[in-house]
C-alpha positions as CSV (number, residue, x, y, z in Angstrom):
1,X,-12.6,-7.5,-11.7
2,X,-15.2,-5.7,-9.8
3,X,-13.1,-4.8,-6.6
4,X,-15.2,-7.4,-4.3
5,X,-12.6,-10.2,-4.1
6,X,-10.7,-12.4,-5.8
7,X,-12.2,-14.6,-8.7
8,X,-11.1,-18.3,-8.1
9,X,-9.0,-19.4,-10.7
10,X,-9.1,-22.8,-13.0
11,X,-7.0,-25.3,-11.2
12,X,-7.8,-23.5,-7.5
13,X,-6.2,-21.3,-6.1
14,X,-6.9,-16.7,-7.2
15,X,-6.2,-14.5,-9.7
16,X,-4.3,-11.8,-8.6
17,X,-5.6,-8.7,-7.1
18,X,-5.3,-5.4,-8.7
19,X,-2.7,-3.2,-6.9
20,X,-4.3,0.0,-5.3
21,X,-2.6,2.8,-5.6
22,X,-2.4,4.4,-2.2
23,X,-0.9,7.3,-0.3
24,X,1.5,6.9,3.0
25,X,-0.6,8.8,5.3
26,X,-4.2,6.9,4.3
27,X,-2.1,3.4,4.4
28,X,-1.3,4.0,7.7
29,X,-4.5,5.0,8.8
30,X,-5.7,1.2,7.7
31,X,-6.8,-0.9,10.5
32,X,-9.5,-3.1,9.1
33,X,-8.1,-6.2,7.4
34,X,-9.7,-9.5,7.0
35,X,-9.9,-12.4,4.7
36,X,-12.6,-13.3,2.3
37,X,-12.9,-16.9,3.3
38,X,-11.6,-19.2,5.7
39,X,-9.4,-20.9,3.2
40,X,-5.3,-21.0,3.9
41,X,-5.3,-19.4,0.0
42,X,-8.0,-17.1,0.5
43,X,-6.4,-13.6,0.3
44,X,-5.5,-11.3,2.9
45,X,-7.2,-7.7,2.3
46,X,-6.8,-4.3,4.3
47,X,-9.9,-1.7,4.1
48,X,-8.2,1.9,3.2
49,X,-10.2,4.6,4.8
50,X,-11.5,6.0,1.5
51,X,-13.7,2.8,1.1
52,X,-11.9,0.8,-0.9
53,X,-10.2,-3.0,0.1
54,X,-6.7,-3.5,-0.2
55,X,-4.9,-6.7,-1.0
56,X,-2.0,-5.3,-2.7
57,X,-0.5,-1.9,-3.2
58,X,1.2,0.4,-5.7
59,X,3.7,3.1,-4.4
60,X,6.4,5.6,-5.6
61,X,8.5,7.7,-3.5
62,X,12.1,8.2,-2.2
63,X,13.8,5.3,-0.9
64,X,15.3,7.5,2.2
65,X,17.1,4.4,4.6
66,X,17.3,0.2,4.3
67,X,18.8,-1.5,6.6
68,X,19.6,-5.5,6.2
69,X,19.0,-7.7,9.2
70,X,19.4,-11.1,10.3
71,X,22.1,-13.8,9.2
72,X,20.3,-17.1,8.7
73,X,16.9,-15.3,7.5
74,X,18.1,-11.8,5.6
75,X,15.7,-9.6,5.1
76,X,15.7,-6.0,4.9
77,X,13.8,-3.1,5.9
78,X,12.8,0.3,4.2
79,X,11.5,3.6,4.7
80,X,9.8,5.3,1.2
81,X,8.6,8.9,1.5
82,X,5.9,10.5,-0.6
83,X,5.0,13.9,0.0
84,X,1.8,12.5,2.9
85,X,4.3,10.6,5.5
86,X,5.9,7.1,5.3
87,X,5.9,3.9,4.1
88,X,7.8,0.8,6.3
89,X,8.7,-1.9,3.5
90,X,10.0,-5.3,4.1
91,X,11.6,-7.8,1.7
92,X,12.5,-11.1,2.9
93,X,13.8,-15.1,1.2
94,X,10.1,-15.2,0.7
95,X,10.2,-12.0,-1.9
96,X,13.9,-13.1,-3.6
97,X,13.2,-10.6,-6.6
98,X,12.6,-7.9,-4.4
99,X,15.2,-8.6,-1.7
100,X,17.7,-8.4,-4.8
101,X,16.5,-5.6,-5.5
102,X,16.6,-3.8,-2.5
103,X,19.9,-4.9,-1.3
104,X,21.0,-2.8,-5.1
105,X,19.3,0.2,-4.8
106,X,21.3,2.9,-2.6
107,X,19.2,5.7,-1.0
108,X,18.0,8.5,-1.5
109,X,16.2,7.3,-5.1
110,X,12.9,7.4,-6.3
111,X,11.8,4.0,-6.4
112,X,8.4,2.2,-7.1
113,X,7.0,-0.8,-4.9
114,X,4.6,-3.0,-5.7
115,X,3.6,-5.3,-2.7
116,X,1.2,-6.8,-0.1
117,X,0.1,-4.6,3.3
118,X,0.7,-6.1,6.5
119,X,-1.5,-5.0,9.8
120,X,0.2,-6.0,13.4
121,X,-0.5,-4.9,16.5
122,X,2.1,-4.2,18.8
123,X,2.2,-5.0,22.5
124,X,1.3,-1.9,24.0
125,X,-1.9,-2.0,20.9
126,X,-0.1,0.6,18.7
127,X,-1.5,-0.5,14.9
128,X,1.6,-0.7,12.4
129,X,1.4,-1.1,9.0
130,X,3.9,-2.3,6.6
131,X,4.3,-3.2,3.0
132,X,6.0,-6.7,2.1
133,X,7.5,-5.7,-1.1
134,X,7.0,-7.9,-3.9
135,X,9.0,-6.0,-6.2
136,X,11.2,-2.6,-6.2
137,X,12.3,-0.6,-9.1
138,X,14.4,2.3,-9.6
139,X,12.6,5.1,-11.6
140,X,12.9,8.9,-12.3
141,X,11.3,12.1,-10.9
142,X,8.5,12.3,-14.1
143,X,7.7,8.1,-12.9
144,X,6.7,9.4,-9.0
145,X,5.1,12.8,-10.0
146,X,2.8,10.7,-12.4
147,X,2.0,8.6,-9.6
148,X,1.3,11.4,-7.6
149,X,-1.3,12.3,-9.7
150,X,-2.6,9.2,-10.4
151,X,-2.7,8.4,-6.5
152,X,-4.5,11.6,-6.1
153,X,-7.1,10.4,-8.6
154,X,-8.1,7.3,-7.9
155,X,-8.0,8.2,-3.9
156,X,-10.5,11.3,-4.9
157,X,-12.6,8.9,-7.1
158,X,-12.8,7.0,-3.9
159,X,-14.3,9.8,-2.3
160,X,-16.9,10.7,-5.0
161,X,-18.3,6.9,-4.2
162,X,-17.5,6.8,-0.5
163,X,-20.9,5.6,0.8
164,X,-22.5,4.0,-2.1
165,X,-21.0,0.4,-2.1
166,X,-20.3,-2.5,0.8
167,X,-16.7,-1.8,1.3
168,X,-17.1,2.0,1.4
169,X,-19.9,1.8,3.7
170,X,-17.9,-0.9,6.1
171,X,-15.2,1.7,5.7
172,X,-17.9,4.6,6.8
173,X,-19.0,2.9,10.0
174,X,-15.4,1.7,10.8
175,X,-13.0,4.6,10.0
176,X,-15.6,7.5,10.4
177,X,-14.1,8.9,7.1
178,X,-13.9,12.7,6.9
179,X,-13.7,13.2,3.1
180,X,-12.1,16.6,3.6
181,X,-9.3,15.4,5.4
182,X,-8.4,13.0,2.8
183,X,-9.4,16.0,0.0
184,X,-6.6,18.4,2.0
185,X,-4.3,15.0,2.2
186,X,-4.4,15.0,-1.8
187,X,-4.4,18.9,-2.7
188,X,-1.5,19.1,-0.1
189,X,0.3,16.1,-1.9
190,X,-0.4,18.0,-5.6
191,X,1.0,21.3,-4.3
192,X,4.9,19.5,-3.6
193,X,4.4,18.5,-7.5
194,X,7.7,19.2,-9.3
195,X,6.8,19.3,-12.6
């Protein structure tokens, strides 16, 4: 997989896209999103800051509140910390596994989320992003400092490269990326490291 799309499977439809590992406060600076093709299948994809496109994502932090909603069509809604902001999560009947999930877990635990961002605009034109979880696991402290570090690898990789492809350059010209705000993001997100 070389990051520019899906590959169309045997038998129609996509392989899966590779979950990005991505912290709260560069997800919610997303705003780009757009779809490959016209096709209903065709995935969705979000263009993180750092240059790189989004269809899914990989997160760890501290579940912190849920709340369930609705009667006829449950679904719930989360809040996960990591040491950059927020995530906003969402599990609905169309994510069962995670819904399940959810509905077990009680906050405040670490948890990791695997899932698909959402981009909608709001009324008055605030942007709000939110994850539609796919799935969500308890883990331990040593799971979401890994991920830290991981997420503060592959986001400064990003930035090493940010310029030098298609989707970095769309991100460039769209986001006006300042690679030592994102650098400060990642140091700052290191330095609350509990190891």
């Amino acid at each position: 997989m070389n990051g520019q799309g899906s590959l169309p499977r045997q038998g129609g439809g996509f392989e899966r896209e590779p979950a990005r590992r991505v912290f709260a406060q560069e997800l919610r600076e997303s705003r780009l999103h757009f779809r490959e093709t016209m096709e209903e299948k065709s995935p969705g994809f979000i263009l993180l800051p750092t240059g790189v496109r989004a269809n899914r994502v990989f997160i760890v932090g501290t579940l912190t509140e849920k709340e369930r909603r609705g009667d006829q069509n449950l679904f719930y809604h989360a809040r996960i910390a990591d040491p950059t902001g927020t995530f906003f999560i969402m599990a609905g009947s169309y994510q069962p596994d995670a819904m399940q999930q959810i509905a077990r877990i009680e906050p405040p635990a670490f948890v990791a989320v695997v899932g698909k961002p959402n981009v909608y605009e709001s009324p008055s034109g605030a942007v709000l992003i939110s994850v539609r979880a796919e799935s969500i696991t308890s883990v331990d402290a040593e799971t979401r400092n890994l991920w830290i570090l991981d997420t503060a690898r592959s986001t400064l990789d990003r930035l090493d490269t940010l310029g030098k492809d298609e989707d970095s350059r769309k991100a460039l010209e769209h986001y006006h990326t300042d690679p030592s705000l994102y650098r400060t993001m990642v140091y700052n997100a290191l330095a609350q490291l509990k190891l």
